[in-house]
N, C-alpha and C positions, 0 to 999 in steps of 0.2 A: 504494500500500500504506500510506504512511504517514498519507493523508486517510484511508483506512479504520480505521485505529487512534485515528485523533484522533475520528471520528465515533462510534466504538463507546467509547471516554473519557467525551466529549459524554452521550452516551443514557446508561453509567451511573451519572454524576451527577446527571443528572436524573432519573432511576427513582431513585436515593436519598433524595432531597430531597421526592419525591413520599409518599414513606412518614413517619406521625404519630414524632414520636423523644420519649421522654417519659423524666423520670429515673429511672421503676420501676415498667416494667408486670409485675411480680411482688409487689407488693401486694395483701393478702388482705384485701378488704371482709367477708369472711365471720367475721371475728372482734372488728371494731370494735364498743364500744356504739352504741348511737344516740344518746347525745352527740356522740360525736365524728361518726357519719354527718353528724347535725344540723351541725355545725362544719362539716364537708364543703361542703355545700352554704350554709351562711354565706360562706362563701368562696367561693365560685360564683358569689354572689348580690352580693358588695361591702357583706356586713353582717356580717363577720367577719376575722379577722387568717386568714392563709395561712401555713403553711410551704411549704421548696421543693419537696419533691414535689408538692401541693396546685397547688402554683402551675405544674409541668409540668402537670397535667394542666388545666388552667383555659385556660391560653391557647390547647388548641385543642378543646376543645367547641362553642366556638361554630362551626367549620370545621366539626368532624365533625357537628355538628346538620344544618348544611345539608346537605352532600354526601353523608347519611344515611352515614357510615362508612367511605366508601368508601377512605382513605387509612388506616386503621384496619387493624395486622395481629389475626390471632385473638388474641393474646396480648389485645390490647386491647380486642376487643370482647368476650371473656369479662368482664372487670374491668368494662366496661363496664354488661353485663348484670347483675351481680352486685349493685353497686351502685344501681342505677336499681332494681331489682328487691326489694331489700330495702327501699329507700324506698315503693316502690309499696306493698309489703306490712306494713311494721312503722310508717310515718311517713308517712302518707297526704297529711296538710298540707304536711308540709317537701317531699312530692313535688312538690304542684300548684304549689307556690311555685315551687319550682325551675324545671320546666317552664314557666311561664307567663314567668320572668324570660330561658329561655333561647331562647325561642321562645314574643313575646306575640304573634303571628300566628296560631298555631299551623298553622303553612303547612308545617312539618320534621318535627316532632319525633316524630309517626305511623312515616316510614319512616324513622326512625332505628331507632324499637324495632324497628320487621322487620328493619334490618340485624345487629342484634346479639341476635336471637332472642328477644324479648320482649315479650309480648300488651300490650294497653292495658288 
């Protein structure tokens, strides 16, 4: 009994640890200019200063690129989409930069947008 409480311990730190923890996926892209989107992704890109939110979410784009989202809960892939998407559409260059900077293969970055609901 008690290896079965240490096992079921075990697995739900691991299924925690497996999920993206960022300092505020309740951040609303929907209201920032495109300065500061711009800024955003300066900071993505290592050609801009970050604050700490900024900087939660930077250190796992590059994870969620490749694994196209999958540790991502909705909270974050909405934020996600939100973003990415107003770039696609208000700031088409600071898009491709980005994109290109975070995936110059471009071997990910296709079904990332499927995973978080966003055409190319």
């Amino acid at each position: 009994m008690k290896f079965l409480i240490a096992c079921a311990l075990v697995l739900t730190v691991v299924a925690a640890e497996d999920v993206l923890v960022t300092k505020d996926d309740n951040f609303d892209f929907t209201k920032v200019s495109h300065d500061e989107l711009t800024a955003v992704a300066m900071c993505f890109m290592n050609q801009g200063p970050c604050n700490d939110l900024m900087l939660s979410y930077k250190q796992h784009y590059p994870g969620a690129i490749i694994d196209a989202c999958k540790r991502c809960n909705d909270t974050q892939k909405k934020l996600s989409k939100v973003y990415f998407g107003r770039l696609q559409k208000e700031l088409p260059d600071v898009y491709h930069q980005l994109r290109k900077h975070m995936d110059p293969e471009n071997k990910y970055f296709s079904k990332f947008l499927v995973a978080i609901d966003l055409s190319e």
